[in-house]
N, C-alpha and C positions, 0 to 999 in steps of 0.2 A: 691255393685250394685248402680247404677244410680238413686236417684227418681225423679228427671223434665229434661223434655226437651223444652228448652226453641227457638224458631222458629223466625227470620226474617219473613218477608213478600214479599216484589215485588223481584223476584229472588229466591224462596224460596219455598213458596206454592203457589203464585201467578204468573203467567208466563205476566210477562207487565216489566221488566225491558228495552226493547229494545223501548218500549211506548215510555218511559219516559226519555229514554236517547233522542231520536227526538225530544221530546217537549224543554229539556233545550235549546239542539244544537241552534235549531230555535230562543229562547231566547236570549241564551249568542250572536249570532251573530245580533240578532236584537238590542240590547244595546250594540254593539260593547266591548265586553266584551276580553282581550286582551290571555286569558287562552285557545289553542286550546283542551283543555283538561276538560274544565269547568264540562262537564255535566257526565264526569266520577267521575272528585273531586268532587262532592256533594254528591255523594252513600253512605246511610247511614246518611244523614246529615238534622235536621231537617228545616223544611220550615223557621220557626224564623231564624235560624242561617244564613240561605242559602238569607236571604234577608236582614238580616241583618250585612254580608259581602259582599257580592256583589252589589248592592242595595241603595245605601247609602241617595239619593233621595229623602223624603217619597211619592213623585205621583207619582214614577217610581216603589216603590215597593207596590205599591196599588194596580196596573195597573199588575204586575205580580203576586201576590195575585188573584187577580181575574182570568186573567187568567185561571192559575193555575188549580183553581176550575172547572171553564167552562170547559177544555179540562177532568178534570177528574168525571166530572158531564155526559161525553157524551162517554167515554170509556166504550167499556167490559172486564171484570176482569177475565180470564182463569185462572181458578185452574189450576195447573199440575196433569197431570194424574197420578191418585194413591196417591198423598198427603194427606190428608185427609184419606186416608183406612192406609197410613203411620202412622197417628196421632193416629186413632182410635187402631192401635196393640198397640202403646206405651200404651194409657189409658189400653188398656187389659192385661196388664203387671203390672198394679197398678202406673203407672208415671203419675206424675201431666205435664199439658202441658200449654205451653203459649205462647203468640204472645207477639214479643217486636220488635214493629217497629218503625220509626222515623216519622211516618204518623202522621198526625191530625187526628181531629175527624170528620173532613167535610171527608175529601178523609175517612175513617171507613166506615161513614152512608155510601157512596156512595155504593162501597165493598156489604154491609151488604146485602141493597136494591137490591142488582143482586144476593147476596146470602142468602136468608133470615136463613140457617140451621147451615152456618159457624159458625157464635160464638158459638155453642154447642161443638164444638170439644175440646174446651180448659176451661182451670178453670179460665185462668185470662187472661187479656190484656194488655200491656202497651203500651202507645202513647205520640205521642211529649208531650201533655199534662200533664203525670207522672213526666217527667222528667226536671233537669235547666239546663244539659250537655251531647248533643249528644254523639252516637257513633263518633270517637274511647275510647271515655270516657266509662270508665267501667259500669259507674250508670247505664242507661240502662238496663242492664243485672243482676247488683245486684239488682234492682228493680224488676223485674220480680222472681229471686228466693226468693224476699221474700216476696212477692203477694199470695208465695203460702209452705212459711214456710219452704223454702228448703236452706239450705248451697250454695253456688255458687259450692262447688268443690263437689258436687252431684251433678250439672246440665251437661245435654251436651247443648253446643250452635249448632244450626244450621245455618249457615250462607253463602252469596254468595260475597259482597264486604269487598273492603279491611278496610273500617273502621270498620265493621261491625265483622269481624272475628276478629280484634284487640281490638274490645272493648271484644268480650269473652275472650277471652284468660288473657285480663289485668284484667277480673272480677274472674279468678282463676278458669275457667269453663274446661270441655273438650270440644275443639271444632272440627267440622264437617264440612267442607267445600265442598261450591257446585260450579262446574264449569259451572255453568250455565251462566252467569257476564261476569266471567273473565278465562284466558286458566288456565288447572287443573297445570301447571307449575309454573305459576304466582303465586299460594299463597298456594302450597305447605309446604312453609317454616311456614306459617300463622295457619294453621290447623292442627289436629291432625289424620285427616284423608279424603281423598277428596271421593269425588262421582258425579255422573255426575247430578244426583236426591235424592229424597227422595224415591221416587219408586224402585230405585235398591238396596235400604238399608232393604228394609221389610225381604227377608229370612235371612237376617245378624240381625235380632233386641235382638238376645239373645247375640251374641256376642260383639255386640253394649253397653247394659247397662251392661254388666257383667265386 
């Protein structure tokens, strides 16, 4: 049996992937950024990284730093429906649960503030902050199993991009793939099982950790 299930965030439980994909777009084209692709290659990737590859500047990436914040200081953060009643049967099953996202702690508080009850669903958190090596870098994910004392290959990962599924999988996890992102064909090969939500997984949750 399964004990953690370890949770992404924007694509995941939170429904703002498509947010966020518009705000790089507008970026990478505002800094004439030559990757028509940019603002799908950074999924999964933290802010540090992501400006300090692209970026190279430091007023250009101050100036997108700030940004940054402002656009996500003035969003609303849409749970997906049923996520959390997702989270909550895992806990009811005895599984540790955790958020492991590439998010800072600015964009968290933000999150928190429009949801003041979220952090209660989980035992532990991890944020760019945890971590020296994004997703597809496994740490991520072994950091979160051992936040809460669990083996990586007792965790299931839940995940929607592609660095994001390959950093579970390289942390030795079971992973769960959501086509929310990206089409359920496309990272089929990435996961151990797709689903379109978390919400269509609750009457499957005993066949799930079992």
């Amino acid at each position: 049996m399964y004990k953690a299930a370890l949770f992404d965030l924007d694509g995941v439980l939170i429904d703002s992937e498509t947010l966020y994909t518009s705000f790089w777009e507008r970026v990478g084209k505002q800094h004439r950024l030559p990757s028509p692709t940019f603002a799908y290659d950074i999924k999964g990737t933290t802010l540090n990284d992501i400006l300090t590859t692209y970026f190279p500047e430091p007023e250009v990436r101050r100036d997108v730093d700030r940004l940054l914040h402002e656009f996500e200081n003035e969003i609303v953060y849409p749970v997906f429906p049923g996520a959390l009643e997702f989270v909550d049967a895992l806990r009811a099953k005895g599984m540790k649960t955790v958020i492991v996202t590439s998010s800072d702690a600015k964009k968290m508080d933000f999150l928190f503030a429009q949801h003041p009850d979220f952090p209660s669903h989980f035992d532990a958190i991890v944020t760019a902050c945890d971590v020296t090596r994004s997703k597809p870098d496994p740490e991520p994910y072994l950091v979160g199993a051992a936040k809460v004392g669990i083996a990586p290959e007792e965790c299931i990962v839940f995940e929607d991009s592609f660095q994001g599924l390959e950093a579970g999988r390289a942390a030795g996890c079971k992973v769960i793939g959501l086509s929310t992102t990206n089409l359920a064909e496309s990272i089929r090969d990435k996961a151990d099982l797709i689903t379109p939500s978390l919400e269509a997984l609750t009457e499957k949750i005993t066949e799930i950790i079992n």
